[in-house]
MDAnalysis code that builds the backbone (N, CA, C; Angstrom):
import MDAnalysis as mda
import numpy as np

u = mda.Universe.empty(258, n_residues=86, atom_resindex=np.repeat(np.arange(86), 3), trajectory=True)
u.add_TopologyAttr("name", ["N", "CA", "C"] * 86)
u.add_TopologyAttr("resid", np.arange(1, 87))
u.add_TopologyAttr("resname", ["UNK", "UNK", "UNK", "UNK", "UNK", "UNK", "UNK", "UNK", "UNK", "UNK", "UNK", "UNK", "UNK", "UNK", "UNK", "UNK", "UNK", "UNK", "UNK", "UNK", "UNK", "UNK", "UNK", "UNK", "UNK", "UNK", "UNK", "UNK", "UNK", "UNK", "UNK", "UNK", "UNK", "UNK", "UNK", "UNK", "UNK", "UNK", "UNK", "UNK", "UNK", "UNK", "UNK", "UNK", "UNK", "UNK", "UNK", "UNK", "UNK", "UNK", "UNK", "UNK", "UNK", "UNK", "UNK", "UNK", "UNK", "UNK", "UNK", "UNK", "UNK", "UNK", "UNK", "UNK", "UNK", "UNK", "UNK", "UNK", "UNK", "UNK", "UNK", "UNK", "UNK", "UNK", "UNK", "UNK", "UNK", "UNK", "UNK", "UNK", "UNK", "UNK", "UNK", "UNK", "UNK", "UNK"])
u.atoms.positions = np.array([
    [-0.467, 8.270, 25.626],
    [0.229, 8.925, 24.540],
    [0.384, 7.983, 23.335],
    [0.894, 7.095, 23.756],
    [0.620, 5.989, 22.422],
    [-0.571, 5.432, 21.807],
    [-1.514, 5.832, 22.471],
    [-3.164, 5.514, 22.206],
    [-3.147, 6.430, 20.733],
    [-2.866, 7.614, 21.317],
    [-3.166, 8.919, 20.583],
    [-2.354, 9.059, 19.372],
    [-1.216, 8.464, 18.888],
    [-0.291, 8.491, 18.464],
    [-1.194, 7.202, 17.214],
    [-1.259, 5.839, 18.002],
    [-2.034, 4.845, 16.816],
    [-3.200, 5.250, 16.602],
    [-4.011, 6.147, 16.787],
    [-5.345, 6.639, 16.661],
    [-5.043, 7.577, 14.843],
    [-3.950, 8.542, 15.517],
    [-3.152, 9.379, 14.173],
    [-3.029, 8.712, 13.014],
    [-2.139, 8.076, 13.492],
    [-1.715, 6.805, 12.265],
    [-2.549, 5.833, 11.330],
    [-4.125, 5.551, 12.353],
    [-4.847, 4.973, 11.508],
    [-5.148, 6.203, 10.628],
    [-5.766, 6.945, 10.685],
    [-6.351, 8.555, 10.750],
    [-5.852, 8.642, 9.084],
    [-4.600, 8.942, 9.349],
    [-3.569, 9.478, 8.034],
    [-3.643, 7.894, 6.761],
    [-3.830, 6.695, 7.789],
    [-3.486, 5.590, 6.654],
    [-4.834, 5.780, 6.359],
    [-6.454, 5.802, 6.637],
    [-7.192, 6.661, 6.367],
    [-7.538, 7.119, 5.136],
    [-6.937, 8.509, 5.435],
    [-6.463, 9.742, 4.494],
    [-6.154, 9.342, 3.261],
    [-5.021, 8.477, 3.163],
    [-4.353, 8.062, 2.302],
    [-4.801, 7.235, 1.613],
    [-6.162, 6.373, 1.854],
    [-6.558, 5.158, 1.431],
    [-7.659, 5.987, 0.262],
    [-8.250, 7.618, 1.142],
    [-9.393, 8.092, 0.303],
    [-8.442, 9.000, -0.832],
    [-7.546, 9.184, -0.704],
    [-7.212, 9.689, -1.788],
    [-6.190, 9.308, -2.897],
    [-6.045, 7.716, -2.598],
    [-5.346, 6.939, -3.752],
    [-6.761, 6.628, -4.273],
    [-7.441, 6.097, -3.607],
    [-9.397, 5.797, -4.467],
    [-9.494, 6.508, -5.470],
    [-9.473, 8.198, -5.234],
    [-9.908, 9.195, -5.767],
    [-8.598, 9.341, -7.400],
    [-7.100, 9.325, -7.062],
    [-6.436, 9.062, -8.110],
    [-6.591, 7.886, -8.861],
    [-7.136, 6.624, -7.926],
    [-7.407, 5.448, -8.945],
    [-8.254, 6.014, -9.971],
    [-9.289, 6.391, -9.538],
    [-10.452, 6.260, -10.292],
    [-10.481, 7.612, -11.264],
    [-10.009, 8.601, -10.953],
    [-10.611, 10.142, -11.690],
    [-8.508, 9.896, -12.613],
    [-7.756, 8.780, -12.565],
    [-6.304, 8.859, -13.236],
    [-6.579, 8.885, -14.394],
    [-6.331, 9.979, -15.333],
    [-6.336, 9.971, -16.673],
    [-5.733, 9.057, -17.431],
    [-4.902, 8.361, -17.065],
    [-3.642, 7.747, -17.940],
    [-3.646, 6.126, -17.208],
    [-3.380, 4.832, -17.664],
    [-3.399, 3.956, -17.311],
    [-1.747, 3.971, -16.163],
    [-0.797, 4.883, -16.368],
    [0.225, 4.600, -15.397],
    [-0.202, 5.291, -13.916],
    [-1.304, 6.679, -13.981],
    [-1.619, 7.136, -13.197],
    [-2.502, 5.957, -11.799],
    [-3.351, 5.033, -12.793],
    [-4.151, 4.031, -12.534],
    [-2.994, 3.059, -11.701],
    [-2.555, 2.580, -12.465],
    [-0.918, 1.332, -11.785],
    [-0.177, 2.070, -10.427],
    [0.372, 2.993, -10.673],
    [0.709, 3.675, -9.317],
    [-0.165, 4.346, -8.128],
    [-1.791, 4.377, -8.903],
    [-2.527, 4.585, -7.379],
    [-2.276, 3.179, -6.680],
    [-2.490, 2.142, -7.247],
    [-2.259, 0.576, -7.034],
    [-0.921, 0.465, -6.327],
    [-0.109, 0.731, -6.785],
    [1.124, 0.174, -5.788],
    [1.154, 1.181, -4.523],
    [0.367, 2.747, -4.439],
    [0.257, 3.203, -3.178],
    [-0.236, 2.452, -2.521],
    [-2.055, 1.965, -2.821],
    [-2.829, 1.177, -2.273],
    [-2.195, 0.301, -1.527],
    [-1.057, -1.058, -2.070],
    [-0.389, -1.721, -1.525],
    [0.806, -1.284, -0.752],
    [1.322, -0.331, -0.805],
    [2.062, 0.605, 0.551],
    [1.508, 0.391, 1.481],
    [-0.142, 1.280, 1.297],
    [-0.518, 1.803, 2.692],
    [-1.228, 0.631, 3.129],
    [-1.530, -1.093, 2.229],
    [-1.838, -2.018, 2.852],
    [-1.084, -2.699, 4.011],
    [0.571, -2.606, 3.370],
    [1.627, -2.459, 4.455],
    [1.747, -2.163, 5.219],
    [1.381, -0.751, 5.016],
    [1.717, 0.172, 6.575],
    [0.737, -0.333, 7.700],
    [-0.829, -0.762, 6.979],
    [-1.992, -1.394, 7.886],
    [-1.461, -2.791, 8.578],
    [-1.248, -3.374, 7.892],
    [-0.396, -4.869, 8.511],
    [0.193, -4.751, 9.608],
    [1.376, -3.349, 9.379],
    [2.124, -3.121, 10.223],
    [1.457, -2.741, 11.045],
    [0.605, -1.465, 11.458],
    [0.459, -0.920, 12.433],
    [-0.545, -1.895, 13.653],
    [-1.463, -3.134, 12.523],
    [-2.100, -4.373, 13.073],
    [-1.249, -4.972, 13.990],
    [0.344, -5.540, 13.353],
    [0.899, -6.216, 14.051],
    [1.389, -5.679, 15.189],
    [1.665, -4.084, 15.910],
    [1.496, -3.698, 16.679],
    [0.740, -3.214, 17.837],
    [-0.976, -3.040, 17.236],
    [-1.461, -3.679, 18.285],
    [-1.786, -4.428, 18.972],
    [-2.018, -5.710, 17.982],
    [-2.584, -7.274, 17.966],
    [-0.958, -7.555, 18.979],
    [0.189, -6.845, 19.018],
    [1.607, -7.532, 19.454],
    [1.941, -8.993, 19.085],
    [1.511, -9.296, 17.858],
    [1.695, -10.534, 16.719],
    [2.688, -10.084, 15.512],
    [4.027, -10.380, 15.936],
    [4.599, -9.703, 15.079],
    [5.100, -10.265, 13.486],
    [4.086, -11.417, 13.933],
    [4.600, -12.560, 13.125],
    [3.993, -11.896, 11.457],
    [3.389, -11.014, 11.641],
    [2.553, -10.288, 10.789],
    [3.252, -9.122, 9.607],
    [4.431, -8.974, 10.613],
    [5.557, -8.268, 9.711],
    [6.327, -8.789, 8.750],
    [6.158, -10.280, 8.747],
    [6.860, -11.191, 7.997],
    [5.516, -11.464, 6.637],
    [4.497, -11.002, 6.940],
    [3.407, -11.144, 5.887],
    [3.453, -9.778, 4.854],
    [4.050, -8.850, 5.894],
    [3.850, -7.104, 5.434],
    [5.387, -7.092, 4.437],
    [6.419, -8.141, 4.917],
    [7.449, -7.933, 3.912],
    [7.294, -8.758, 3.220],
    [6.715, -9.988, 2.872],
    [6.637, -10.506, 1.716],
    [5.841, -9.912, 0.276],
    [4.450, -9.282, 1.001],
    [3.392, -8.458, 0.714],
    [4.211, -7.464, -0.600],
    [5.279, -6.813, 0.134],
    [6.342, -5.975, -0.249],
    [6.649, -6.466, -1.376],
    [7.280, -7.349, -1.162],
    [8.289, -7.966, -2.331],
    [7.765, -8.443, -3.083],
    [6.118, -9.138, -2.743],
    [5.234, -9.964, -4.665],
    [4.643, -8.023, -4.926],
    [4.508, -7.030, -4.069],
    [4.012, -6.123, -4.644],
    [5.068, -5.187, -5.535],
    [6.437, -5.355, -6.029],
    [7.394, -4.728, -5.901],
    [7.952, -5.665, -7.078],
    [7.681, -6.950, -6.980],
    [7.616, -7.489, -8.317],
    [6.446, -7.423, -9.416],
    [5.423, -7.264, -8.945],
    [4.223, -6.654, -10.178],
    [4.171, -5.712, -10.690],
    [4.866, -4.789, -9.922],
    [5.788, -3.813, -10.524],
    [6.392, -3.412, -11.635],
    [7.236, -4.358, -11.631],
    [8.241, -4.773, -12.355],
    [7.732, -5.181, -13.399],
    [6.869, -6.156, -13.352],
    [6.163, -7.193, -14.190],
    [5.243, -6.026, -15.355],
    [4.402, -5.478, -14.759],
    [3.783, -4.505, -15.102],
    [4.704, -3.253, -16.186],
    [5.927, -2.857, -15.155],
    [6.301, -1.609, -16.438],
    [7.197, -2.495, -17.432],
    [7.388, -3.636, -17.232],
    [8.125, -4.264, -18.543],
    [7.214, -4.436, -19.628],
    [5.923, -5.109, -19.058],
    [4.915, -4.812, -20.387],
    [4.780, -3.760, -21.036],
    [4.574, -2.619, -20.012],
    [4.092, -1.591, -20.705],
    [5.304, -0.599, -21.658],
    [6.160, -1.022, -21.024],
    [7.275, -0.836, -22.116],
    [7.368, -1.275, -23.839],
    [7.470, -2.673, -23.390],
    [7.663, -3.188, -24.605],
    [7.077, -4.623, -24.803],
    [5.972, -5.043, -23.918],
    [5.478, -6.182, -23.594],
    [6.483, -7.612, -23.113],
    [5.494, -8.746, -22.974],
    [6.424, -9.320, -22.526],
    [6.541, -10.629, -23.132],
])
């Protein structure tokens, strides 16, 4: 049951990987472009994560929250420019 369950999960992270591609690339607007990007780095997360659960290296979750936090500051970094530069 848990086979079937991480099989899903890749499946959907997947899913999700072909259709932030598809908003990267066909995004009319440069913010459309920036936020396929910070999905991208979500669902790089979620991959880390679901790695560090099979690999049972959990030391990997500590890579998936840092990952987080420089991705969460470019963020930041990013809509301050585009605001009003920096």
């Amino acid at each position: 049951m848990a086979e079937l369950i991480l099989q899903a999960a890749a499946v959907l992270i997947f899913f999700g990987i072909l259709f932030t591609v598809i908003r990267l690339v066909k995004g009319p607007t440069l913010i459309d472009r920036i936020v396929a990007i910070d999905v991208l780095t979500v669902i790089s997360i979620g991959m880390i994560a679901l790695y560090a659960h099979v690999a049972d290296r959990f030391i990997y979750l500590d890579v998936a929250l840092v990952y987080g936090l420089l991705s969460f500051l470019a963020v930041l970094a990013i809509a301050r420019f585009l605001e009003k530069g920096l």
